[in-house]
C-alpha positions in Angstrom: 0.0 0.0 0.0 1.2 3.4 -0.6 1.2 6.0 3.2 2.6 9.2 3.9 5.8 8.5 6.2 7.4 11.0 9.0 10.8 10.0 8.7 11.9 12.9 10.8 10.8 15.6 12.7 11.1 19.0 10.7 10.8 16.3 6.9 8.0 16.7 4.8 6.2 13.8 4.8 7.3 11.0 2.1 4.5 9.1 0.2 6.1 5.4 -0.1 5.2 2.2 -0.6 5.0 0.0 2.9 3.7 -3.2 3.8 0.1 -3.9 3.6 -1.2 -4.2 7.9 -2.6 -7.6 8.4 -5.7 -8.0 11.2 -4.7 -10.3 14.2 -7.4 -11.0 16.7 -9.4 -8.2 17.9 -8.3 -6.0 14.6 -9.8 -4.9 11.4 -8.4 -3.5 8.8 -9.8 -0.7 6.9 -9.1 1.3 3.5 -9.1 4.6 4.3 -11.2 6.9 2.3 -10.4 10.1 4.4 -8.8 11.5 7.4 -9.0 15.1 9.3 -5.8 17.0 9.3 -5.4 19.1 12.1 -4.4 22.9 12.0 -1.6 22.1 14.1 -0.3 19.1 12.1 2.8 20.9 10.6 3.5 22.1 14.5 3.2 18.0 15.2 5.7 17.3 12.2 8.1 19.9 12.5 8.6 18.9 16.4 7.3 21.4 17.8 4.3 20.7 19.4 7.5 17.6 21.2 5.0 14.8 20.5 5.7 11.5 21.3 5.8 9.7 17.7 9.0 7.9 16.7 9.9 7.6 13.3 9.3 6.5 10.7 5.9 6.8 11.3 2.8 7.0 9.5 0.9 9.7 11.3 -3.1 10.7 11.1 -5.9 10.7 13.6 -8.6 8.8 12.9 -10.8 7.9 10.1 -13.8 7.4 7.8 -12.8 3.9 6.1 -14.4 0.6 4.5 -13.4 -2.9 6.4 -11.2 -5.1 4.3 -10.7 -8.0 6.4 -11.6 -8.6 10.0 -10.4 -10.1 13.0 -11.5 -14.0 13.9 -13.0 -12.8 17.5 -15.7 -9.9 15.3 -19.0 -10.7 15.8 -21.0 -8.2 13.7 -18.5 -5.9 12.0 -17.6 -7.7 8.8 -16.0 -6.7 5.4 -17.5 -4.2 3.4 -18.6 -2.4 6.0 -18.2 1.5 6.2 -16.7 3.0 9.8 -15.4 5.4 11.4 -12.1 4.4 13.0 -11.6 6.0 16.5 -7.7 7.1 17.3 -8.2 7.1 20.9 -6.7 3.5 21.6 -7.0 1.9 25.7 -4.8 -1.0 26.8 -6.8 -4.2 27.7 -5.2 -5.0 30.5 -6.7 -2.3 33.3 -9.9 -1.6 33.3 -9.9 0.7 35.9 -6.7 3.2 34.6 -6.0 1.9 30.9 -2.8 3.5 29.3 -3.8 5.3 26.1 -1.8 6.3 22.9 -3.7 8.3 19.6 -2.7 6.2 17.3 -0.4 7.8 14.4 -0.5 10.8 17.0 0.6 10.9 20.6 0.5 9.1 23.6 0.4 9.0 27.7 3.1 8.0 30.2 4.9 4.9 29.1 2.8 2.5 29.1 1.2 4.6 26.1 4.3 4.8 24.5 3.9 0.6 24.6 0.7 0.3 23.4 2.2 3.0 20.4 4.9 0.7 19.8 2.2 -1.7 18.6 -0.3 0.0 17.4 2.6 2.6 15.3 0.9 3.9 12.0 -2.1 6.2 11.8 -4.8 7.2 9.1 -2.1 8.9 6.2 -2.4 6.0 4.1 -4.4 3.6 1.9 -4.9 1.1 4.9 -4.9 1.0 8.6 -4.8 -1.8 11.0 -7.7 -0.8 14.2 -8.4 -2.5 16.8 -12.4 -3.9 16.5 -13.2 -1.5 19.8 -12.4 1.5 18.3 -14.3 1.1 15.0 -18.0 2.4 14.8 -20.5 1.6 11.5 -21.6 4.8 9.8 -24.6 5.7 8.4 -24.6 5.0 4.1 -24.9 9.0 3.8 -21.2 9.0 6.0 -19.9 7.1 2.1 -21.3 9.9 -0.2 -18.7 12.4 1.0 -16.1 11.1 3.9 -14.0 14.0 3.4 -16.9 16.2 5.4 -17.6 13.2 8.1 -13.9 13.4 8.8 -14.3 16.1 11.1 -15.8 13.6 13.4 -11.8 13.9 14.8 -13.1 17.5 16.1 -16.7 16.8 17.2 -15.7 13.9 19.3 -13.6 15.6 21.1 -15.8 18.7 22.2 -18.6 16.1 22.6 -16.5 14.1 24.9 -15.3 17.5 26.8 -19.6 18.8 27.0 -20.5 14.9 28.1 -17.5 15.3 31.2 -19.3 18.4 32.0 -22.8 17.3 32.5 -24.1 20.0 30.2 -27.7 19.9 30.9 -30.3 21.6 29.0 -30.7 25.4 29.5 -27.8 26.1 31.3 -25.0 28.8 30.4 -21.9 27.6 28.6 -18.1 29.6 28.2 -16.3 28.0 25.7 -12.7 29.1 26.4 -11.3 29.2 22.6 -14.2 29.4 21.0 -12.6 31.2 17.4 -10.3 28.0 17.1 -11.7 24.9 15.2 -12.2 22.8 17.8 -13.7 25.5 20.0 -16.2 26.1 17.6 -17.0 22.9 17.5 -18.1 22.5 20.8 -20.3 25.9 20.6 -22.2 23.9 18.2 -22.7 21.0 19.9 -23.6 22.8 22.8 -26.2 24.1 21.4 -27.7 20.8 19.7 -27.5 19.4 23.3 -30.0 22.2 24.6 -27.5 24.8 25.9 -29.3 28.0 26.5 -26.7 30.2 26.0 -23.2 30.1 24.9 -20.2 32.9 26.0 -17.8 32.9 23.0 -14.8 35.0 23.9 -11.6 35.4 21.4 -10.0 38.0 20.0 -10.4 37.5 15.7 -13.3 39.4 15.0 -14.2 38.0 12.1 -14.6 34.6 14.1 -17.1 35.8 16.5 -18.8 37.4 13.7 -19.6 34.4 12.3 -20.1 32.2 15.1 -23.2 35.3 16.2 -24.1 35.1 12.1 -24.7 31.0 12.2 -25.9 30.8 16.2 -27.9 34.5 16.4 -28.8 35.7 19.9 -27.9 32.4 22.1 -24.1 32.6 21.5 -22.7 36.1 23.4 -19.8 36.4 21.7 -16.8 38.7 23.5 -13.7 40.3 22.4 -10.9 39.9 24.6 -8.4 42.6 25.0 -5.6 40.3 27.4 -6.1 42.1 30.4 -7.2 39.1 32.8 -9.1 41.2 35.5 -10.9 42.7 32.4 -12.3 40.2 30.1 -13.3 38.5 33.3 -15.5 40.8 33.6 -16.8 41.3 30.1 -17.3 37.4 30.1 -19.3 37.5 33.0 -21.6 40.8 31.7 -22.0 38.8 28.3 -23.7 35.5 30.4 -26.4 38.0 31.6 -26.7 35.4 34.2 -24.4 32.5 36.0 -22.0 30.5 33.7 -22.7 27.2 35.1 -19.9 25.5 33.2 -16.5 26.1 31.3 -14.6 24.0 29.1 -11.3 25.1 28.2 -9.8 24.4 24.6 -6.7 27.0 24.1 -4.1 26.0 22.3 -0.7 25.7 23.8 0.6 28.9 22.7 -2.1 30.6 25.0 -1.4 31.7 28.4 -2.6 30.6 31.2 -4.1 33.7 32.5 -6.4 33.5 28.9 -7.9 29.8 31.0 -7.3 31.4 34.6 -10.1 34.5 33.4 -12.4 32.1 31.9 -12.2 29.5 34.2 -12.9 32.2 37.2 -16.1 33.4 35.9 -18.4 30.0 36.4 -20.8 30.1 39.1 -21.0 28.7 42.7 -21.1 25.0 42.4 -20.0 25.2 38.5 -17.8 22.7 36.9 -14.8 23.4 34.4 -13.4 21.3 32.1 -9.8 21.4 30.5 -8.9 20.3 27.4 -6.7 22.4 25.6 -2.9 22.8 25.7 -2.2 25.5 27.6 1.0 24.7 29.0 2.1 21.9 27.2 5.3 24.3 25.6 6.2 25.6 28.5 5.1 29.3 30.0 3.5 29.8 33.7 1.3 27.0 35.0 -2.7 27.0 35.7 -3.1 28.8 39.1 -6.6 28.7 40.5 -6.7 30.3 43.8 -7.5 27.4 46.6 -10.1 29.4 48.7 -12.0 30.2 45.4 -12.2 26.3 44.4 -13.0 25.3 47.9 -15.8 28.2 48.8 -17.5 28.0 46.1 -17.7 24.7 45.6 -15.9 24.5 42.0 -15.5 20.9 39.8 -12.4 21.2 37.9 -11.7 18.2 35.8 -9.2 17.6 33.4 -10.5 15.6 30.3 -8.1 14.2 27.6 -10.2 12.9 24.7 -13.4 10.9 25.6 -14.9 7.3 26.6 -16.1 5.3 23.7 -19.6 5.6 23.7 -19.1 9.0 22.8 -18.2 8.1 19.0 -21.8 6.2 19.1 -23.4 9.5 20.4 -21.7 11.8 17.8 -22.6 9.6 14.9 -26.3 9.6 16.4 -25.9 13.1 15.9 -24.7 13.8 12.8 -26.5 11.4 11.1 -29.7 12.9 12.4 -28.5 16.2 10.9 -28.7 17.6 14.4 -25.5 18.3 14.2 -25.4 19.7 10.9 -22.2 19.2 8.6 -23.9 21.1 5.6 -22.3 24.5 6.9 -18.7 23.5 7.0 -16.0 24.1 4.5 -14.2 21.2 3.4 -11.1 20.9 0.9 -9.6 17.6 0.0 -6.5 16.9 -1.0 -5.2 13.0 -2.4 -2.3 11.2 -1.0 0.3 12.5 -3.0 -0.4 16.1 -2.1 -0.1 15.5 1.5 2.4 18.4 2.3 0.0 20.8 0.5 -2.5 19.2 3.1 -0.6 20.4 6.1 0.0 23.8 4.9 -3.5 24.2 4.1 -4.7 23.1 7.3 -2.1 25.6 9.2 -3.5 28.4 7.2 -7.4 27.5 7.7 -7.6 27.0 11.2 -11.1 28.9 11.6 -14.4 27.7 12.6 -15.9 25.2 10.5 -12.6 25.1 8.1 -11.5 21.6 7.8 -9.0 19.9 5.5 -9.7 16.3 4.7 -7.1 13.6 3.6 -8.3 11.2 1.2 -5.6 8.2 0.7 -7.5 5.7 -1.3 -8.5 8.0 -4.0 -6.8 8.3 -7.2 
């Protein structure tokens, strides 16, 4: 099969011919008809972002694909069938705290750097070697263009994040990032899980001009200006009301104090989620003042990713159309132009921009 190969950090990827991935037990293997790239894929390749992947590599998160073969131990997943492959990979062997690795992506502590060790190559190429758990059949409407369900990579993960949260119905949501594409992404599925209102602070303009175009009066967007003390308070104005929760999303070039003025402006008893990267290159570390936390009663979780049945309740969704895909702008690019891929994706980072990788076509 043909895949696009890290073979160093700071390389362009090289499209090369590799060995074909076999299915052992509990494994399928899929063709790959298209894969999200990330905005922050050419931070991941250049080094960076100081992920864990070793090369040579064949990077990619997750994927909209059609089974080729499956494993012996499948009971209903079977050859032909069209799924959505799930990155977020567990270890078998602890239920209660499983090590995890994204495959073709990243990993946790080292036991996820073992698990990567055998589950190495990601969605960049023609065919991809999952384990059964992690893939999830698709609605037929998924095959008539998998470029656009490819951005299940982004939805998953603000679903995941909102599910953590208990977002209930009619409360007030801050979405700390909301400009970026995966903030945006969980503004709008807030809303399709009955938020009443959503605070959307950033600072690009045209961002919040379009989230307020697509959402109307329910999303409050607010410009930030950096001054923490100050777009606390403009957060807080914008709610006209509590903010019962807050789910962080920054990217790691964001400072903390961006998380620390969002975080601060949820209610008495409200819960805040992180997500995002803030930290992760260095810079000052999340300080929440200790009497604030215990006084008012404040949940603060950190979430990476999300438990499985999360991909079945995202797929619910879009397939309904309740999340609605129609909206989002989608460019494709085949195998070969991979590297055109990345720098795309860096340059179209907005909300509801997403670049789509599609390996099997020719």
């Amino acid at each position: 099969m043909r895949a696009a190969v890290l073979t160093r950090f700071g390389a362009p990827l090289a499209v090369r011919e590799v060995p074909d991935p076999e299915a052992g037990g509990g494994e399928v293997v899929v063709e790959v008809l298209a894969a999200n790239v990330a905005p922050y894929a050419a931070d991941v390749f250049s080094g960076k972002r100081k992920y864990p992947l070793v090369p040579p590599v064949v990077p990619g998160v997750g994927a909209v694909g059609r089974i080729l073969h499956v494993g012996p131990d499948a009971t209903r997943l079977q050859a032909g069938d069209l799924v959505w492959c799930d990155s977020t990979v567990r270890s078998r062997d602890d239920a209660l705290t499983p090590d995890i690795t994204l495959q073709g992506w990243s990993s946790r502590g080292q036991g996820g750097a073992r698990l990567a060790e055998y589950l190495h190559d990601g969605a960049f190429a023609e065919l991809m070697r999952v384990p059964t758990e992690n893939v999830f059949p698709l609605p037929a409407a998924a095959g008539e263009d998998p470029a656009r369900w490819a951005a299940l990579t982004v939805h998953t993960i603000s679903y995941g994040g909102l599910l953590a949260g208990g977002l209930a119905a009619g409360e007030t949501l801050l979405v700390s990032g909301a400009t970026g594409n995966l903030g945006s992404s969980a503004v709008a599925v807030a809303f399709v899980m009955g938020a009443g209102r959503v605070v959307a602070p950033g600072r690009n303009k045209s961002a919040l001009d379009l989230l307020a175009d697509r959402f109307g009066p329910r999303l409050r967007p607010v410009p930030l200006t950096g001054d923490e003390a100050t777009d606390r308070a403009a957060m807080s104005a914008a709610a006209d009301g509590p903010i019962d929760m807050v789910i962080d999303l920054l990217p790691p070039g964001a400072p903390s104090s961006a998380s620390r003025a969002a975080a601060m402006t949820v209610r008495e008893y409200g819960r805040v989620v992180l997500m995002g990267g803030v930290g992760m290159l260095g810079g000052d570390d999340l300080a929440l003042p200790y009497p604030w936390i215990m006084r008012n009663s404040v949940t603060v979780r950190g979430q990476w990713m999300y438990p499985r049945p999360a991909n079945v309740g995202i797929i619910r969704l879009l397939a309904s159309g309740t999340v609605d895909l129609t909206p989002e702008r989608v460019r494709s690019f085949g195998l070969d132009a991979v590297n055109d891929a990345i720098t795309y994706a860096a340059a179209h980072g907005g909300p509801f921009d997403r670049t789509s990788l599609t390996p099997s076509a020719r």
